[in-house]
Residue frames relative to the residue before (quaternion, step in Angstrom):
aa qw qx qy qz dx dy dz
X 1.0000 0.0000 0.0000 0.0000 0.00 0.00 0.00
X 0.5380 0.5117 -0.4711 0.4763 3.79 1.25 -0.82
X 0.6937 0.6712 -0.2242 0.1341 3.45 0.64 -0.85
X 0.5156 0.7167 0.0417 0.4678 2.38 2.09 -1.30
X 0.8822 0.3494 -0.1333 0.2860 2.78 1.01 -1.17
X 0.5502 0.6574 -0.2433 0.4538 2.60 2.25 0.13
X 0.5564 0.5872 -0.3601 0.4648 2.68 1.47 0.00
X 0.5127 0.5869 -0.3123 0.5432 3.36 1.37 -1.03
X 0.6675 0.4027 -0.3534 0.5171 4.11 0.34 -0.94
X 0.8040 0.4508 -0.2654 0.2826 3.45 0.24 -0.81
X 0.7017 0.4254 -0.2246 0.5256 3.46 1.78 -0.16
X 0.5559 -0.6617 0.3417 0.3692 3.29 1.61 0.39
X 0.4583 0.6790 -0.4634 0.3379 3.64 1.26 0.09
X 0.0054 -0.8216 0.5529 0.1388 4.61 0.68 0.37
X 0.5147 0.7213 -0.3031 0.3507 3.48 0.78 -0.74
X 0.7014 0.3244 -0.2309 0.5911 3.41 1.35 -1.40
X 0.5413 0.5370 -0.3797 0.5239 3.57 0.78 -1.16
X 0.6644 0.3321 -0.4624 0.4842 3.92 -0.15 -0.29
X 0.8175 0.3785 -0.1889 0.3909 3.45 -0.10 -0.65
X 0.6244 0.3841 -0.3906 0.5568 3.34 1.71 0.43
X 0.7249 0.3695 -0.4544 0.3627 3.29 0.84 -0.05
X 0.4114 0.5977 -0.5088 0.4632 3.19 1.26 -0.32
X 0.6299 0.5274 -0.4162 0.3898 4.10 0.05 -0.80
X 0.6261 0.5270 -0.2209 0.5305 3.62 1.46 -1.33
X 0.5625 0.3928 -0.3395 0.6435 4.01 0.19 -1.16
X 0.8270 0.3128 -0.3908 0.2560 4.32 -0.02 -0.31
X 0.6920 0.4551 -0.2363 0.5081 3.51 2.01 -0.04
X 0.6769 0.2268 -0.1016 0.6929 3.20 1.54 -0.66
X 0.1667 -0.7336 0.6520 0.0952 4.44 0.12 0.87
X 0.2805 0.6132 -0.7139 0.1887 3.83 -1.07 0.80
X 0.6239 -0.5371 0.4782 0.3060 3.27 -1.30 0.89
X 0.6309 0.5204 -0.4435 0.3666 3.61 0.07 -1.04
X 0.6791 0.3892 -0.3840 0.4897 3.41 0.45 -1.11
X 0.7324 0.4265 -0.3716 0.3790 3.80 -0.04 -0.67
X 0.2314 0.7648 -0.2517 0.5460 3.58 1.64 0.10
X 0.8726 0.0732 -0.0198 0.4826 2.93 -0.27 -1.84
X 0.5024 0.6169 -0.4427 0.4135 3.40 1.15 -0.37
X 0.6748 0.3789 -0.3628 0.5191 3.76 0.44 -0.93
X 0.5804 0.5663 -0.4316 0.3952 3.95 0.52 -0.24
X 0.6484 0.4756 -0.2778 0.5256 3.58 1.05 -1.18
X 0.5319 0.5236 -0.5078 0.4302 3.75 0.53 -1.28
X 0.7083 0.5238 -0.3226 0.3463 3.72 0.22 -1.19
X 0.7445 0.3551 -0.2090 0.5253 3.37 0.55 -1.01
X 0.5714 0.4415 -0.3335 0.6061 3.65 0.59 -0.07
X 0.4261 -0.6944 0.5418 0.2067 4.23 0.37 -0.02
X 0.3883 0.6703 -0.4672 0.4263 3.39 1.42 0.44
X 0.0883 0.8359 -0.5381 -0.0622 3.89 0.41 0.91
X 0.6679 0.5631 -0.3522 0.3358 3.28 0.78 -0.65
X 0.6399 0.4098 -0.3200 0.5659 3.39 1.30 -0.33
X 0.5369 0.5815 -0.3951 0.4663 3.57 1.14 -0.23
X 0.7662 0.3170 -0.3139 0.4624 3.64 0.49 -0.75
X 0.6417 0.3872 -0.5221 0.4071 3.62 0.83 -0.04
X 0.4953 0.3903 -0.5429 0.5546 4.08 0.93 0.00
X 0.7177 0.3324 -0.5499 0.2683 3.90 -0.21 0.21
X 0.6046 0.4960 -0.3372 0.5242 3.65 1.29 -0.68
X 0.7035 0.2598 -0.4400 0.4939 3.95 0.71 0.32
X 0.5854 0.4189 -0.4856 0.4959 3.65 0.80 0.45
X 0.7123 0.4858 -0.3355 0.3795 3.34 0.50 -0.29
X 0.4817 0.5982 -0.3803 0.5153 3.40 1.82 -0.49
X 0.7988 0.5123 -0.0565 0.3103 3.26 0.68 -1.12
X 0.2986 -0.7593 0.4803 0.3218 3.27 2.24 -0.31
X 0.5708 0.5987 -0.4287 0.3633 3.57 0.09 0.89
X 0.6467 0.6292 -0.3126 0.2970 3.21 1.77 -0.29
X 0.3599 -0.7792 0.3388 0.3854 3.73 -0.02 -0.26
X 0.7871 -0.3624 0.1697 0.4695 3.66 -0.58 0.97
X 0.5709 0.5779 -0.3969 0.4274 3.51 0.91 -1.50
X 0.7769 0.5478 -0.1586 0.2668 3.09 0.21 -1.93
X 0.5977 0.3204 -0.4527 0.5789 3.90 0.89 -0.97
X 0.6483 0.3575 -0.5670 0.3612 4.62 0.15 -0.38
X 0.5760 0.6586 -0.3692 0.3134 4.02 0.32 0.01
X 0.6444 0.5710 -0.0928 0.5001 2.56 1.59 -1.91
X 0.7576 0.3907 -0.2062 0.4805 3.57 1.22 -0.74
X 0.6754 0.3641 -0.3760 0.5194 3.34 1.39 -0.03
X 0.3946 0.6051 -0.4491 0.5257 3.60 0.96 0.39
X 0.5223 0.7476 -0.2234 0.3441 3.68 1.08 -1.13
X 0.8109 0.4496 0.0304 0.3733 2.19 0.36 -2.45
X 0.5396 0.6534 -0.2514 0.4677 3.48 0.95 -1.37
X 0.7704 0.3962 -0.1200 0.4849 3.65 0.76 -1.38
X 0.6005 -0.6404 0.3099 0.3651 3.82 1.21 0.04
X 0.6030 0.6710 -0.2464 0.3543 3.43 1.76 -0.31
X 0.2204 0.8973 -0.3821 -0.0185 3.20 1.09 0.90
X 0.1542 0.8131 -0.3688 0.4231 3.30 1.32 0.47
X 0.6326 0.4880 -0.0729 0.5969 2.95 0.04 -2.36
X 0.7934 0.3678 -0.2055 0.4393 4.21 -0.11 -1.39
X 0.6809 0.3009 -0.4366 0.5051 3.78 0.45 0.19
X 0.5450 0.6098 -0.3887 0.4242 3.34 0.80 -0.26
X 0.6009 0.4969 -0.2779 0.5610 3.63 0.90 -0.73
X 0.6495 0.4567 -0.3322 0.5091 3.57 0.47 -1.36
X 0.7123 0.3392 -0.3905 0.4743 3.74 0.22 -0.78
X 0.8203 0.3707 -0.3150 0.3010 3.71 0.19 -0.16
X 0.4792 0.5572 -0.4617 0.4967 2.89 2.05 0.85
X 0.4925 0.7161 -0.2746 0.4115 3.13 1.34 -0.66
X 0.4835 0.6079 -0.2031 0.5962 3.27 1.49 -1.55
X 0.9288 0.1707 -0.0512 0.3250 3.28 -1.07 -1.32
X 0.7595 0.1543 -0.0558 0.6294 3.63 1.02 -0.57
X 0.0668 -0.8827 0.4626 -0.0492 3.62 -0.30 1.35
X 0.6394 0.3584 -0.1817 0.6556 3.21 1.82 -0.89
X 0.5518 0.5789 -0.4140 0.4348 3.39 1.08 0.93
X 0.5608 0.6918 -0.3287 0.3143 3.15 0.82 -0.68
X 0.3757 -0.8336 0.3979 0.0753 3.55 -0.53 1.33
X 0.5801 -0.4357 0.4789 0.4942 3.91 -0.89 0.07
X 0.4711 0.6686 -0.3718 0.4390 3.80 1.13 -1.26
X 0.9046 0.3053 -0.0619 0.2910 3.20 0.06 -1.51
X 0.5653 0.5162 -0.3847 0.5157 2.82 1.68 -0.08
X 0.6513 0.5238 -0.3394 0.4315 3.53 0.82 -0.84
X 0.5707 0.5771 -0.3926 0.4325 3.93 1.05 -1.49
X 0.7413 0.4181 -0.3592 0.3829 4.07 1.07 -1.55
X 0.6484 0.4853 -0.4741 0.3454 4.08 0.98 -0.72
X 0.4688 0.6900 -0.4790 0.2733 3.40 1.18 -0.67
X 0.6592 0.5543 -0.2110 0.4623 3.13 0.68 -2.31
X 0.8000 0.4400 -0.2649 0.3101 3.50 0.25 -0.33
X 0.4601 0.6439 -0.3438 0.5054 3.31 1.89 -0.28
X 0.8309 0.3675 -0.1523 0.3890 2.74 1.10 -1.54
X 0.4563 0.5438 -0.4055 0.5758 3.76 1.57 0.68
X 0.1830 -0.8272 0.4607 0.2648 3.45 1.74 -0.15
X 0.3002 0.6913 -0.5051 0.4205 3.00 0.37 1.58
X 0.2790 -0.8245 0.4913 -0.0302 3.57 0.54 1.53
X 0.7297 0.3418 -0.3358 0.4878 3.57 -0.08 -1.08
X 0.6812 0.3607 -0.4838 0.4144 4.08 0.32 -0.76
X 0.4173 0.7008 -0.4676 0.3408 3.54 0.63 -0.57
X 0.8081 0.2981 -0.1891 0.4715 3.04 -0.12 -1.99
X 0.4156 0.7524 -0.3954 0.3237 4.14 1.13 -0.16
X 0.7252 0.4191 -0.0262 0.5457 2.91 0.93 -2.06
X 0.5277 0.4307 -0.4630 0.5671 4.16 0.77 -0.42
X 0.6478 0.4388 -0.4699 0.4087 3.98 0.16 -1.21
X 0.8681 0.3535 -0.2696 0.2207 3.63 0.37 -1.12
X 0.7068 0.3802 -0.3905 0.4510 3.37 1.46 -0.16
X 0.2796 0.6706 -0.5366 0.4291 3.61 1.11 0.88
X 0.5860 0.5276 -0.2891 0.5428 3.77 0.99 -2.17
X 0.8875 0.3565 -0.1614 0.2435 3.61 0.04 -1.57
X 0.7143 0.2026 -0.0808 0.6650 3.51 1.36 -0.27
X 0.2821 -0.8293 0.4806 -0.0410 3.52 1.33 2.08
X 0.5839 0.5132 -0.3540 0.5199 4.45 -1.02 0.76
X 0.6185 -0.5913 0.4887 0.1701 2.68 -1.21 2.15
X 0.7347 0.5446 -0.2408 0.3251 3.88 0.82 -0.73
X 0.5593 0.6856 -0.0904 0.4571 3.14 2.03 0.05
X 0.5721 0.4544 -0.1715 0.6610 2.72 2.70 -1.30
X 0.7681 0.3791 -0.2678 0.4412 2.89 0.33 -0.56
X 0.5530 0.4632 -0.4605 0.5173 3.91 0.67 0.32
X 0.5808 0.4008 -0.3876 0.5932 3.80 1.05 -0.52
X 0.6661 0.4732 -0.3842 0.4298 3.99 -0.33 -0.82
X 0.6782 0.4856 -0.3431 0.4318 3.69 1.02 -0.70
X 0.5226 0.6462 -0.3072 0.4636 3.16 1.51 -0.90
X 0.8165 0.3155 -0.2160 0.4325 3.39 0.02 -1.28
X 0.4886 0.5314 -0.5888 0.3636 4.00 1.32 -0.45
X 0.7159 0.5060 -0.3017 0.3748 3.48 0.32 -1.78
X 0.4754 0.4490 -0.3871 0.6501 3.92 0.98 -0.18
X 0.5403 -0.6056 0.5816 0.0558 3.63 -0.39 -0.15
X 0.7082 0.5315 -0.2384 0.3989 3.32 1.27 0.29
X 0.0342 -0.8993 0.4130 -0.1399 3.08 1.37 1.30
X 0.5596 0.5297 -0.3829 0.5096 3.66 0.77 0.13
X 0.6964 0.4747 -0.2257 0.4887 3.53 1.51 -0.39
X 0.7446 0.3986 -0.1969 0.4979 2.89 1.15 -0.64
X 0.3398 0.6095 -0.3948 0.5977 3.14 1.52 0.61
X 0.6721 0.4710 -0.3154 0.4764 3.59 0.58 -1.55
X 0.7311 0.3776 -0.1497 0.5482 4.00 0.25 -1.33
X 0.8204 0.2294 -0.4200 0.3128 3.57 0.49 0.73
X 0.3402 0.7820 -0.3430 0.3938 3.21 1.56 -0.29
X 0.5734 0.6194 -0.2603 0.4688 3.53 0.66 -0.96
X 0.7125 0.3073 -0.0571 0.6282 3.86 1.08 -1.18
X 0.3020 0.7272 -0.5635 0.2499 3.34 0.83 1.16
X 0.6378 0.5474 -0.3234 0.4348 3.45 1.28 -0.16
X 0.5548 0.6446 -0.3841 0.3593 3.24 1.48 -0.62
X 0.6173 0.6259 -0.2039 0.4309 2.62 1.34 -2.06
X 0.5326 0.5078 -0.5030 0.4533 4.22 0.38 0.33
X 0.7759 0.3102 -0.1565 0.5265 3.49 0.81 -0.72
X 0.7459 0.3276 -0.1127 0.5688 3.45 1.14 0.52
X 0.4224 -0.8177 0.3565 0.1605 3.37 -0.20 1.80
X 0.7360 0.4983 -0.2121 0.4063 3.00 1.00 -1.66
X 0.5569 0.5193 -0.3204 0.5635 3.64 0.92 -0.48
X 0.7825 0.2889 -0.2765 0.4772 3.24 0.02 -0.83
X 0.4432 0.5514 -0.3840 0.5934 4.04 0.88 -0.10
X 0.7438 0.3783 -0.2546 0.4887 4.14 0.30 -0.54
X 0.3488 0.7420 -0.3828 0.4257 3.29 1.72 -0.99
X 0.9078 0.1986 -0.0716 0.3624 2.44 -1.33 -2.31
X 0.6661 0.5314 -0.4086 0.3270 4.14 0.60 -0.29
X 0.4941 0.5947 -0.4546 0.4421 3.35 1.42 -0.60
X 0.8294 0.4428 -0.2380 0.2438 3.26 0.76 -1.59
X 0.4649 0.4119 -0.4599 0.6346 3.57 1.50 -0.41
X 0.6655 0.3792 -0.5889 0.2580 3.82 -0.65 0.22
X 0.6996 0.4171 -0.2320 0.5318 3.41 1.73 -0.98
X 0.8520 -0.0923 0.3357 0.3909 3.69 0.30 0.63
X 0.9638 0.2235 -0.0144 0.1446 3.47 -0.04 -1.33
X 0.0939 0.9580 -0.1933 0.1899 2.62 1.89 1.31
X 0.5626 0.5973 -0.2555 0.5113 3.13 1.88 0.57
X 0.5618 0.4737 -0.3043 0.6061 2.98 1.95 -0.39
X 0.5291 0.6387 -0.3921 0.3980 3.40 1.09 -0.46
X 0.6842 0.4189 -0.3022 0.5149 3.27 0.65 -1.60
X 0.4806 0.6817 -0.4213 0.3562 3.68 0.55 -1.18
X 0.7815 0.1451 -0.2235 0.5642 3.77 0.04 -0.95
X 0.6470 0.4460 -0.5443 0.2937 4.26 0.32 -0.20
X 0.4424 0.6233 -0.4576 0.4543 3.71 1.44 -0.40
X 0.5685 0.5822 -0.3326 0.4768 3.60 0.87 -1.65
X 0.8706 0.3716 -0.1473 0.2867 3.85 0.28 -1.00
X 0.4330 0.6483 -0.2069 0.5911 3.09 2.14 -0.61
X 0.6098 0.5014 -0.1984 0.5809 3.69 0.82 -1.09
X 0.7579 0.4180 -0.2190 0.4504 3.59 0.45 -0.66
X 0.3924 -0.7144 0.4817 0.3219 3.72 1.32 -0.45
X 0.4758 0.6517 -0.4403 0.3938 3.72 1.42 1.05
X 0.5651 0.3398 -0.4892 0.5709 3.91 1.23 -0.14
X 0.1321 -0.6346 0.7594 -0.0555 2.73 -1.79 1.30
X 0.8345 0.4172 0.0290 0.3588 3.38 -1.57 -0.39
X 0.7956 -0.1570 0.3245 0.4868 3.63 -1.61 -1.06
X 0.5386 0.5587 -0.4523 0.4395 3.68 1.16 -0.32
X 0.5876 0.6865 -0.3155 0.2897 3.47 0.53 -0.50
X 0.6293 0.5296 -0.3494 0.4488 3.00 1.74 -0.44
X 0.2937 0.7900 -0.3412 0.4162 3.22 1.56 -0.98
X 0.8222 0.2833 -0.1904 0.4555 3.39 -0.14 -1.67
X 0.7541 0.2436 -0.4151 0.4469 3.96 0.09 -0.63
X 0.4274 0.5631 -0.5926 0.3862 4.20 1.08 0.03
X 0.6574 0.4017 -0.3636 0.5237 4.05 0.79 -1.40
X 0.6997 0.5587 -0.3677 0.2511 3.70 0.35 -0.55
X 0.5935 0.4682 -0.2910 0.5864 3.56 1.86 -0.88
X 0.6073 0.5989 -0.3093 0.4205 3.61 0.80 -0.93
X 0.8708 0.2069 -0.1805 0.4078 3.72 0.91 -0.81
């Protein structure tokens, strides 16, 4: 059958080759093949057989980081978020300097959507710390706008009000968070700060007389 299948691989024929190694991985079990087997499922659009090779590699510690954030957005997608924080913690566990923006963003979601606010704003604090870059805040703040949770994303960006002087786009997400939340005086407060400096330009200008009617 090893034999076989090289031929199958080598004539472009995946269909057999799946269904011969699978026949192998059932007479002769070896990770590699369940490996490569959960690689093909993918490329072949065979997901359902793809996510159960990722939930027995991952049972088995054998998968690779990629695989437990798939495995948990495959989860998710299907309502099992259970089943998907469980993975996320056992990437967390086993692969720490792996963990992706993906996975950070896939776990605040899951957690909005357990309407659980404080872990949320937990998991944004830590994959900011752990995955350091103005591109990190601002992929999470999008997260929680398009969620609707603009009082959070207020909370997780505020902190980077100093950045946000030396940095349009931040500071543009800033001062709007805060005239949606109320604090359109703090808003104006830092475009005056930037106006004075010779940093509103352009379409920013509205910015300033929007924070200026607003406060």
């Amino acid at each position: 059958r090893r034999i076989l299948g090289t031929f199958y691989r080598d004539t472009g024929r995946q269909a057999l080759y799946i269904g011969n190694l699978e026949e192998i991985e059932r007479i002769d079990p070896a990770r590699p093949q369940r490996v490569e087997l959960a690689w093909l499922y993918r490329a072949a659009g065979e997901y359902d057989k793809w996510a159960a090779m990722l939930e027995h590699l991952v049972a088995e510690n054998a998968a690779n980081p990629e695989d437990y954030y798939h495995l948990a957005q495959i989860q998710a997608a299907a309502g099992r978020r259970d089943a998907a924080f469980a993975v996320l913690k056992l990437l967390e566990e086993r692969h720490p300097r792996d963990v992706t923006l993906g996975a950070y963003e896939l776990r605040i979601s899951m957690e909005l959507d357990e309407v659980r606010p404080t872990n949320a704003l937990t998991w944004a604090r830590q994959a900011i710390t752990r995955i350091p870059g103005e591109g990190t805040v601002l992929a999470i703040v999008s997260l929680l706008q398009r969620r609707d949770r603009n009082a959070l994303a207020l909370e997780v960006l505020e902190p980077f009000g100093n950045l946000a002087a030396t940095n349009m786009a931040l500071m543009r997400t800033l001062v709007v968070l805060e005239m949606n939340e109320g604090k359109a005086a703090r808003a104006l407060e830092r475009l005056l700060a930037l106006d004075r400096a010779g940093k509103i330009t352009g379409p920013d200008r509205n910015l300033l007389i929007l924070a200026a009617l607003s406060a």
